[in-house]
C-alpha positions in Angstrom: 70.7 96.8 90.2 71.9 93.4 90.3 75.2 92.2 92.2 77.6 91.0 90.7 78.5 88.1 92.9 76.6 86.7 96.3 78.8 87.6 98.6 78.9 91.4 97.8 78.0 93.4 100.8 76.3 95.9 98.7 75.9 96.7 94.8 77.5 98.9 92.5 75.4 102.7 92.0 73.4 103.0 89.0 74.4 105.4 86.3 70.9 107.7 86.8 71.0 111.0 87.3 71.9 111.1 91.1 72.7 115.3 92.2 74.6 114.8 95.2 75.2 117.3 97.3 78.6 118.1 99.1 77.9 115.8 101.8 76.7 112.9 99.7 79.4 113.5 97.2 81.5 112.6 100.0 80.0 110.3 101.5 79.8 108.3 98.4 83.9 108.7 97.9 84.7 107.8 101.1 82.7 104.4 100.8 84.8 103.4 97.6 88.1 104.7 99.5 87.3 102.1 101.9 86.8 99.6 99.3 90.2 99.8 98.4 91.5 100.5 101.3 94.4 98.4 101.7 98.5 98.2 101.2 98.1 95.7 98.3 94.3 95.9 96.8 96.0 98.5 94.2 98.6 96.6 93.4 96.6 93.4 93.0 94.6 95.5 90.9 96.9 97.0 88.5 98.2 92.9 87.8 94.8 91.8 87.2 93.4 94.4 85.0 93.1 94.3 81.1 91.4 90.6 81.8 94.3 88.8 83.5 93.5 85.8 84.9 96.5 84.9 87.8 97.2 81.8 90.0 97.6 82.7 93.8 101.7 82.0 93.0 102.1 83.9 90.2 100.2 87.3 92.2 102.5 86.6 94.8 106.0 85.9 92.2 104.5 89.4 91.0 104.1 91.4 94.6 107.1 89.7 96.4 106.9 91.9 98.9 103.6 90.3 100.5 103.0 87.9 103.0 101.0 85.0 101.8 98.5 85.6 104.6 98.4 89.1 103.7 97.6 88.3 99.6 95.4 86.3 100.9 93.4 88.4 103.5 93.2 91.7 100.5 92.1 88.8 98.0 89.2 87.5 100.3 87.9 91.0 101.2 88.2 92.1 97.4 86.4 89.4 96.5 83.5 89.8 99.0 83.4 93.6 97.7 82.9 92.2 94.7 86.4 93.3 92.8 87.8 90.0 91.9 86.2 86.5 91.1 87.9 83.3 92.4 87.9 80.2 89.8 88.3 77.2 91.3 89.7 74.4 89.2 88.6 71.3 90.7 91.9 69.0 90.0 94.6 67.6 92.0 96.3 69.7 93.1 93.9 72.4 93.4 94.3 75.3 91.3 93.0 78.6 92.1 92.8 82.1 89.7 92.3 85.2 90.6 90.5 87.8 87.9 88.7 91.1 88.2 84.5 91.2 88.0 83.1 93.6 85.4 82.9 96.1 88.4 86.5 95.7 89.8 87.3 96.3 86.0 85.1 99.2 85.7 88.0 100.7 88.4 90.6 101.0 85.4 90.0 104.6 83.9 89.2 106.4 87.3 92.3 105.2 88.7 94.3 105.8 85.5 92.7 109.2 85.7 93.9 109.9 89.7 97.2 108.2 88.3 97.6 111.3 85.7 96.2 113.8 88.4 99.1 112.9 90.7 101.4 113.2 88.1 100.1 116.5 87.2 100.3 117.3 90.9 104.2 116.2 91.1 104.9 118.2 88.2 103.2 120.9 89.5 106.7 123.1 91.5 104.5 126.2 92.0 103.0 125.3 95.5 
């Protein structure tokens, strides 16, 4: 499968009809777990997702809680696991945008799904 940038570090599983066993299975979550490993990936996520396109400023007027040097750090490393795509305007002065890849979107409905299983979890009083 092709990658959908350069600098990915490794490309996106197919959609063929893998059986994994217990130990793959695992294996397999625990390398996306490390993807988005991170205080602020998710949170970078959920802004850029539905096809917004954000300046560096306006991610970090929308997480205020984050160190520029922190935004920037989750950025770079979501960008080289191919989540996000930088833009580069070439102008003066620069501007930079931030937007999700195809595969960083493709991370909408399962999280949206673990969003509703932990909501069905915290509604759940009977354990």
């Amino acid at each position: 499968m092709t990658r959908t940038h350069q600098k990915v570090s490794h490309a996106p599983p197919g959609k063929g009809n893998e059986h994994h066993t217990p130990v793959t299975a695992a294996d397999g979550v625990e390398r996306a777990l490390r993807i988005l490993e991170g205080r602020w990936k998710l949170i970078i996520l959920f802004h850029l997702f539905g096809g917004q396109v954000l300046r560096f400023s306006e991610l970090e007027r929308a997480i205020p809680a984050v160190s520029q040097k922190m935004l920037t750090q989750q950025l770079r490393q979501m960008e080289n696991d191919g989540l996000v795509r930088r833009i580069v305007h070439q102008r003066v002065p620069p501007k930079v945008e931030y937007a999700l890849t195809d595969w960083g979107q493709a991370l909408c409905p399962a999280l949206d799904a673990i969003l509703t299983w932990s909501e069905a979890a915290a509604g759940d009083t009977g354990t």
